[in-house]
C-alpha positions as CSV (number, residue, x, y, z in Angstrom):
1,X,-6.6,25.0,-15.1
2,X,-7.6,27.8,-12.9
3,X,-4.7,30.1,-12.1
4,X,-4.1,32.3,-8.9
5,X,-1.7,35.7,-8.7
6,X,-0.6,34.3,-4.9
7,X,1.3,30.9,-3.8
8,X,-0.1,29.0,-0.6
9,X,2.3,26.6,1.4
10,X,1.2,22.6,1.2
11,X,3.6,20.5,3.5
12,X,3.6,16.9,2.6
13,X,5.1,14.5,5.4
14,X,5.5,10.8,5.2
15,X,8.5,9.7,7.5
16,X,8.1,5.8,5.5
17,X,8.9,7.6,1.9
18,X,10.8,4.7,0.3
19,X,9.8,2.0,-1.7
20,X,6.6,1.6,-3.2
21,X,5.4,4.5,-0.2
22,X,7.5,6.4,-1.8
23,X,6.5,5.8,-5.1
24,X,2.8,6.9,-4.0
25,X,3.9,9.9,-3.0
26,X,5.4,10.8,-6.1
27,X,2.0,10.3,-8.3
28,X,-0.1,11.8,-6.1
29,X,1.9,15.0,-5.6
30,X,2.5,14.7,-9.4
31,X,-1.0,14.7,-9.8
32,X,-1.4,17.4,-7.2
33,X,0.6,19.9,-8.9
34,X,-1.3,19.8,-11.9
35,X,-4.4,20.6,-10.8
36,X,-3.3,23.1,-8.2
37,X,-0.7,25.6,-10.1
38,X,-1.0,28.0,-6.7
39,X,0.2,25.4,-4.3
40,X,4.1,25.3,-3.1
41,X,4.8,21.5,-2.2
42,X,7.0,21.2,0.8
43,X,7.9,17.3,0.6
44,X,8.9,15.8,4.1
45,X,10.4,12.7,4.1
46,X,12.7,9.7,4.8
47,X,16.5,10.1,3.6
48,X,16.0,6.8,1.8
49,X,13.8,8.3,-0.7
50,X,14.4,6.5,-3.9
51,X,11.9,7.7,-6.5
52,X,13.5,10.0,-9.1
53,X,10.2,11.3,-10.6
54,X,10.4,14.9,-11.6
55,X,8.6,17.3,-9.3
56,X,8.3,21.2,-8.9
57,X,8.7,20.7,-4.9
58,X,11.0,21.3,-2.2
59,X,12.2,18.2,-0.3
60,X,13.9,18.0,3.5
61,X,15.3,14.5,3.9
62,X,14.4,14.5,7.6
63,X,13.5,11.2,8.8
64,X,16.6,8.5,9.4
65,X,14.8,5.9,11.9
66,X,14.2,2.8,9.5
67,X,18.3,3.1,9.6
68,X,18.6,2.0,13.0
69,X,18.0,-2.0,14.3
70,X,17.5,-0.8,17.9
71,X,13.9,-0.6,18.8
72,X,15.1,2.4,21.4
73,X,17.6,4.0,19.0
74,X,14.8,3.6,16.3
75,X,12.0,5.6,18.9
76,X,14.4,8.0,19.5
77,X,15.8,9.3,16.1
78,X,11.5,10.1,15.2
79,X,11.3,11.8,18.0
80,X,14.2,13.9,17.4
81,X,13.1,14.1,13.8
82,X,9.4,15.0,15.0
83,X,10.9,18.2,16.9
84,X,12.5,19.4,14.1
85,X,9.8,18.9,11.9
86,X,7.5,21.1,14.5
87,X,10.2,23.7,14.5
88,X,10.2,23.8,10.6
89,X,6.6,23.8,10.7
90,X,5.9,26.9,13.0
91,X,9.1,28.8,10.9
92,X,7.3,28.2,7.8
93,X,3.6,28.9,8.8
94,X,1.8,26.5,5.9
95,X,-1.6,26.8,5.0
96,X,-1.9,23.0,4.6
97,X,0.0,20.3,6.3
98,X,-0.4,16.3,5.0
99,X,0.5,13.6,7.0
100,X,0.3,9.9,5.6
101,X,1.7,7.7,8.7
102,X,2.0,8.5,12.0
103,X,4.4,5.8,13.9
104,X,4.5,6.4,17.7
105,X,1.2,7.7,19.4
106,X,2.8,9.8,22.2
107,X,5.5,11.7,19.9
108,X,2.7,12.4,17.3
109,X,-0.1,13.7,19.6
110,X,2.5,16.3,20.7
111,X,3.6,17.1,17.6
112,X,-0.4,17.7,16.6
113,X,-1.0,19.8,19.6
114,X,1.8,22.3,19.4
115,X,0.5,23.0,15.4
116,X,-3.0,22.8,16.8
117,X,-1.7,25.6,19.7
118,X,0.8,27.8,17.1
119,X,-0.9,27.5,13.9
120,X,-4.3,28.1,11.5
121,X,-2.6,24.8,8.9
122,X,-6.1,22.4,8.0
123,X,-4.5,19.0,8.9
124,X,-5.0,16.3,6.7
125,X,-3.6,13.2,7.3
126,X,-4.5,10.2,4.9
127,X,-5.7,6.8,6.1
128,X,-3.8,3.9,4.6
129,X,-5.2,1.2,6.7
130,X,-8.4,1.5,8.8
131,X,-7.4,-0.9,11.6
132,X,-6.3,0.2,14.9
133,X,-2.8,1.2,15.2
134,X,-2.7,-0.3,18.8
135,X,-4.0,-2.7,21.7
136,X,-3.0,-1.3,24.2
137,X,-5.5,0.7,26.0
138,X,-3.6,3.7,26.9
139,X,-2.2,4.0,23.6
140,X,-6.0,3.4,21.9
141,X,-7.0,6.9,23.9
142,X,-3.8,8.4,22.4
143,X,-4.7,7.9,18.9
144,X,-8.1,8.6,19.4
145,X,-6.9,12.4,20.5
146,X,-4.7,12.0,17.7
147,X,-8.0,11.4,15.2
148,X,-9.4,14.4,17.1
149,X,-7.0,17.1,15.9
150,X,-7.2,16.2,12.1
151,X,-9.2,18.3,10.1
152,X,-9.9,16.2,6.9
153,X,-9.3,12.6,6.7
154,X,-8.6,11.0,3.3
155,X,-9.3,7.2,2.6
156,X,-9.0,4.8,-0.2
157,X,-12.7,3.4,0.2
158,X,-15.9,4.3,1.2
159,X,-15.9,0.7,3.2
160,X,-12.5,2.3,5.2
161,X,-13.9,5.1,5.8
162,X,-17.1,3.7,7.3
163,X,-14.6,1.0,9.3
164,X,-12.6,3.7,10.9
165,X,-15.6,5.7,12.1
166,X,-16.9,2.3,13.6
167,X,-13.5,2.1,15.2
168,X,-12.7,5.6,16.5
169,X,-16.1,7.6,16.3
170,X,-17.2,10.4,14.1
171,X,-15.8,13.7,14.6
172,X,-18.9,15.9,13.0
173,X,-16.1,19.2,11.8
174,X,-14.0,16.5,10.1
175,X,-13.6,17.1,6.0
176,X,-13.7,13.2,4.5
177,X,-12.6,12.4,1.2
178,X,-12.7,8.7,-0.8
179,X,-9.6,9.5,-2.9
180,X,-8.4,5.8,-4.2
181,X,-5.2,4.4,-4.6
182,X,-3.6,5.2,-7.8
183,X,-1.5,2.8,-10.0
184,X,2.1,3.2,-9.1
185,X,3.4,2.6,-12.7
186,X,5.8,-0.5,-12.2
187,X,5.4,-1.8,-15.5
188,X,6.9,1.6,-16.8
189,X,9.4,2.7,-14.1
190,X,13.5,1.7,-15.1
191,X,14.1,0.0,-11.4
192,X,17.7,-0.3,-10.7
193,X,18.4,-3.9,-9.5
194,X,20.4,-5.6,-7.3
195,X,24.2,-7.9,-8.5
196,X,22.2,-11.0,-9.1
197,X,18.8,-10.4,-10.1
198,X,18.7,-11.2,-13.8
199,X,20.6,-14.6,-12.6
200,X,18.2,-15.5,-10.5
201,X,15.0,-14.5,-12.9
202,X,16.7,-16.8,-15.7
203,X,16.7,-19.4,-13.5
204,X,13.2,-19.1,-12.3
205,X,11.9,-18.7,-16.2
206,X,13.9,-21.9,-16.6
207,X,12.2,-23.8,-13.4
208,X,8.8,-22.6,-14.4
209,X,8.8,-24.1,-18.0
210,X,7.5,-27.5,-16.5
211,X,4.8,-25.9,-14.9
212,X,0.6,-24.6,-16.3
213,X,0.1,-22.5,-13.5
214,X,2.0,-20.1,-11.8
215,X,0.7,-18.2,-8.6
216,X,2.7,-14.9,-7.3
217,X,2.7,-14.2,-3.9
218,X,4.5,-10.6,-3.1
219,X,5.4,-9.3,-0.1
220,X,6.1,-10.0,3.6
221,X,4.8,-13.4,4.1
222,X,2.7,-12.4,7.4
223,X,-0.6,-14.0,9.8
224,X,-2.0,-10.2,8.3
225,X,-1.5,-11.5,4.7
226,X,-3.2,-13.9,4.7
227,X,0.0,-16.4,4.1
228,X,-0.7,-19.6,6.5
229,X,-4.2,-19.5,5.0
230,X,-2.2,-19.6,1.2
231,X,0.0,-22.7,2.8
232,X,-2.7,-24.4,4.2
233,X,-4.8,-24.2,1.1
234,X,-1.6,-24.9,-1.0
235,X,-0.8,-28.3,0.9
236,X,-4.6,-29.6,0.3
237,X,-3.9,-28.9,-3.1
238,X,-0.7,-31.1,-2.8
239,X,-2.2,-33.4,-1.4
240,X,-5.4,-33.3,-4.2
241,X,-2.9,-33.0,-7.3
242,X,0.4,-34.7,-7.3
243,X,-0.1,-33.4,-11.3
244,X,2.3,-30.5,-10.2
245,X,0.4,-28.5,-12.4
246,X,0.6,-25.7,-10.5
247,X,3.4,-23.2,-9.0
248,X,3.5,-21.2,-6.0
249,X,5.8,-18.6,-6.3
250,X,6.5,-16.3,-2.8
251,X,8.2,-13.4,-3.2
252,X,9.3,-12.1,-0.1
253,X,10.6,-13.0,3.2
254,X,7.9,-15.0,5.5
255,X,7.4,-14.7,9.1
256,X,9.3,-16.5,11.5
257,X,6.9,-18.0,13.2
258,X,5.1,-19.0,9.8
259,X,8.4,-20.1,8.4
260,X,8.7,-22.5,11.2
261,X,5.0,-23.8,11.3
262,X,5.2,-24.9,7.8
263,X,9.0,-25.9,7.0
264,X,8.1,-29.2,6.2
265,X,6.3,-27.9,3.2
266,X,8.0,-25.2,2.0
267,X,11.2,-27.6,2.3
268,X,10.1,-30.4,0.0
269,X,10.4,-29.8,-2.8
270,X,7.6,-32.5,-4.2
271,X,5.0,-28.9,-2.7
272,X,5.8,-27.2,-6.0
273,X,7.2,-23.8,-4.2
274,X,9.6,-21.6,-5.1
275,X,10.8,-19.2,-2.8
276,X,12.4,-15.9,-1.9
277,X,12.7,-15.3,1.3
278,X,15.1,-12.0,1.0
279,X,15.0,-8.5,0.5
280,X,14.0,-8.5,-3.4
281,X,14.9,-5.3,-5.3
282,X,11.8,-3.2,-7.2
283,X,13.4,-4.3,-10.3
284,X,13.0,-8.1,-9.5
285,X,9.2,-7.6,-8.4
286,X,8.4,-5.8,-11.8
287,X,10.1,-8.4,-13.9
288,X,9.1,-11.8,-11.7
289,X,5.0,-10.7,-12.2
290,X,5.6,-11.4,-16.0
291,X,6.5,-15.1,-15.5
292,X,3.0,-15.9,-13.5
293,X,-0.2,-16.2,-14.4
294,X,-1.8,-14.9,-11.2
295,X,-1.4,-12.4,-8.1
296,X,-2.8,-13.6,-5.4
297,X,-3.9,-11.3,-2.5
298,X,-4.8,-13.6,0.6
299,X,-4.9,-10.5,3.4
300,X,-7.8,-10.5,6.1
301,X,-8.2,-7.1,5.9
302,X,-7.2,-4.6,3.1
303,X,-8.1,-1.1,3.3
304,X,-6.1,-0.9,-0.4
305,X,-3.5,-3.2,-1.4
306,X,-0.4,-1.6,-2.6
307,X,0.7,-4.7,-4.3
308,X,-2.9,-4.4,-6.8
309,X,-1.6,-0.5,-7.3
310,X,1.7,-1.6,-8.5
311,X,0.7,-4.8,-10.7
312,X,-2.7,-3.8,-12.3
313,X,-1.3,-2.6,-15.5
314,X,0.6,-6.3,-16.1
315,X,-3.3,-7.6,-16.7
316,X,-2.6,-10.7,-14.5
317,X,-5.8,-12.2,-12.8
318,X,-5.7,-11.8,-8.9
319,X,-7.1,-14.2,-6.6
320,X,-8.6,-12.2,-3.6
321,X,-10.6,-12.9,-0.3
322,X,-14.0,-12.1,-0.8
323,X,-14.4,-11.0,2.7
324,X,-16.0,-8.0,3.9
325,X,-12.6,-7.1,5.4
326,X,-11.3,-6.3,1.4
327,X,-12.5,-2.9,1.6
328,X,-11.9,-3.1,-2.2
329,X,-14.4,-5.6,-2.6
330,X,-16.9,-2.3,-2.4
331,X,-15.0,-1.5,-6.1
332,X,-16.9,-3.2,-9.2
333,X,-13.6,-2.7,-11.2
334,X,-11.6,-4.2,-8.5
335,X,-13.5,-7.5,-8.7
336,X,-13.6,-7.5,-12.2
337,X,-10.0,-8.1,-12.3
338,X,-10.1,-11.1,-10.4
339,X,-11.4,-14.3,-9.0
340,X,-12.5,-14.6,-5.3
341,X,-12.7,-17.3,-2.5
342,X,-14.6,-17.4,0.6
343,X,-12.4,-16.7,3.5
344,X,-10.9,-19.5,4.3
345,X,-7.9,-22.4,3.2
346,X,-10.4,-25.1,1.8
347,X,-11.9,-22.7,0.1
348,X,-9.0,-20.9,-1.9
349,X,-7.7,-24.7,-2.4
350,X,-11.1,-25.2,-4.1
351,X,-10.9,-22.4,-6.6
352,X,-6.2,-23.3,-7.1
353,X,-7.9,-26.8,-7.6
354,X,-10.8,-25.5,-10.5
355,X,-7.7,-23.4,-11.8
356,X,-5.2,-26.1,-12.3
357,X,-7.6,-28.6,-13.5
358,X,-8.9,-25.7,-16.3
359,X,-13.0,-26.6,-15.0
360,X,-14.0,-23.1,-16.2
361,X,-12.2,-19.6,-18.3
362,X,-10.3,-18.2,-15.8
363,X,-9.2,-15.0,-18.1
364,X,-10.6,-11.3,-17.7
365,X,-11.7,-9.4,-20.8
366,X,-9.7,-6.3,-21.8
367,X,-12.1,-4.1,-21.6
368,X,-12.7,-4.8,-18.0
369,X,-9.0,-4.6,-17.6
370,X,-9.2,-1.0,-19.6
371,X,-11.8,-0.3,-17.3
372,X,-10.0,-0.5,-13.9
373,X,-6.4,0.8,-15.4
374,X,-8.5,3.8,-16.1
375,X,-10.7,4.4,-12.6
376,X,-7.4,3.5,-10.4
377,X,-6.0,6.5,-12.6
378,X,-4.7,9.3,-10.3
379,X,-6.4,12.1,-12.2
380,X,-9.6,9.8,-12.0
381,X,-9.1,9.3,-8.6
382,X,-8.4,13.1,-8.1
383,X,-11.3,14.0,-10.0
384,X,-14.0,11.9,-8.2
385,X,-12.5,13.1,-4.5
386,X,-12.9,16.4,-4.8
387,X,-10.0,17.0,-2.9
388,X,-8.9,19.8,-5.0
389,X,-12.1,21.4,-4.8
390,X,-12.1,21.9,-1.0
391,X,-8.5,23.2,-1.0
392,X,-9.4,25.8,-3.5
393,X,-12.7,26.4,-0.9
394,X,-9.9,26.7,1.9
395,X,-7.9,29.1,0.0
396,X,-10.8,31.4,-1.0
397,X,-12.4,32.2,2.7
């Protein structure tokens, strides 16, 4: 561990801290702080922070938007929140200032020039997903002059990384750094939970005797995630198997639009679906994985999926899109832990259909599962960015 006589100032600002964001920013600050004993963490973030891991950091509970239904009320509290944090910012004179989400073009391209004008900080922000942030072709220059003023850019892939440069062009005194998603440890965090949850996960075990198969879906059942290709795939397999050897499970509220497309299916209860379309508590997620047999992630495009982060270590099989558009498809480990369809709805109906009617092993070895627990490490992940490395590099000059 290399030791220094002299502290340098890291701010760390994510304004969507809660949940399993949250729970990212813990580890990798956790992980941070070990490997950089000279480094003062200055954590910036939502007042709904929920995470109770330990860390040697300061934290300003600065951001309140995701409070607020009003789309105008909403725009206005990050504003107001983005002018203090520039305040803050130019008071405290950082060497180092970390951004993972930026949320309204305008706001954050003045925020970014007014550090850029009153400040030496490297700015780092980290890429979470490679698409672009807008359609609109106004706000597509914006974020371009947004990409402009960041110093080093972190992604979870090599195929994101290559994406966003496709996307937004290469910037030649950019830093980048592949630093992967770590595991976010829900098989060993103590979740609080919510009045009814145990109820409603002993009544699930109980529905789920009857069935073979069980298939998790987690999350917000979205046209992004992939979840009319799942229901379209699901009612050929209906149709195919009246066996009802298999179970869809979908945890997590679904679209609208999606909900109304398909409510003849997800309302009879002959499709074999169960599900829960609510706000579910952490708790409930960590315990419901245990009563499936796969996780499937359906997305069209993944730069990393937090859902693979917080499941790996529960050793359940996911089903995944073998698309180029999985930027973790580029990952050996990643698709060693799974089983993959083409794209499309007949074709994840094919490989439900080889599942339920046990055609071939669908089980992964342990060592393979050993194998990706370890590389999705945060110290591995760390250790192969060399992240750490250039910060010390920064600090020496």
């Amino acid at each position: 561990m290399r030791k220094e006589i002299y502290k340098v100032s890291y701010f760390y600002v994510n304004p969507m801290s809660y949940n399993n964001l949250s729970l990212y920013d813990d580890q990798f600050l956790k992980t941070l702080i070990k490997q950089t004993e000279c480094i003062e963490i200055t954590y910036v973030c939502s007042i709904l922070k929920n995470s109770n891991v330990d860390l040697k950091k300061k934290i300003i509970n600065l951001y309140n938007y995701n409070l607020l239904k009003n789309s105008f009320f909403k725009s206005l509290s990050y504003t107001n929140s983005s002018l203090k944090l520039a305040l803050i910012l130019l008071k405290s004179n950082p060497e180092f200032i970390h951004f993972q989400w930026f949320k309204l073009s305008i706001i954050d391209l003045i925020l970014l020039t007014i550090i850029k004008r009153f400040s030496k900080a490297k700015i780092i922000l980290t890429v979470h997903n490679a698409r672009k942030r807008n359609s609109n072709p106004f706000l597509k220059r914006i974020d371009k002059l947004i990409y402009s003023k960041i110093d080093w850019l972190i992604f979870h892939t090599k195929a994101c990384k290559e994406f966003f440069i496709k996307e937004n062009g290469l910037i030649p005194f950019q830093k980048y750094f592949i630093l992967r998603h770590g595991i976010l440890n829900y098989k060993r965090i103590n979740f609080s939970s919510f009045k009814n949850d145990n109820k409603k996960l002993n009544n699930l075990a109980y529905n789920l005797k009857k069935y073979d198969k069980k298939y998790l879906f987690i999350g917000n059942g979205s046209h992004y995630k992939g979840i009319d290709i799942l229901l379209d795939a699901w009612n050929l397999s209906n149709n195919k198997n009246k066996s009802g050897k298999g179970c869809l499970i979908i945890a997590g509220k679904i679209e609208h639009k999606i909900n109304l497309k398909y409510i003849e299916l997800l309302e009879n209860r002959e499709s074999n679906i169960i599900i829960f379309n609510e706000k579910l508590s952490d708790y409930f997620l960590s315990k419901i994985v245990d009563l499936c047999d796969f996780i499937l992630l359906t997305h069209r495009y993944i730069s990393h999926s937090g859902v693979y982060s917080s499941f790996l270590e529960y050793r359940k099989p996911f089903i995944y899109n073998s698309s180029d558009n999985n930027h973790m498809n580029t990952f050996k480990t990643f698709r060693e832990t799974g089983f993959s369809y083409n794209k499309t709805s007949r074709n994840l109906f094919n490989l439900i259909n080889q599942i339920n009617l046990k055609k071939e092993d669908y089980k992964i070895d342990n060592k393979k599962w050993g194998k990706a627990i370890k590389f999705f490490s945060w110290e591995e992940s760390f250790k192969d960015s060399k992240l750490v490395e250039a910060i010390f590099e920064c600090i020496d000059k």
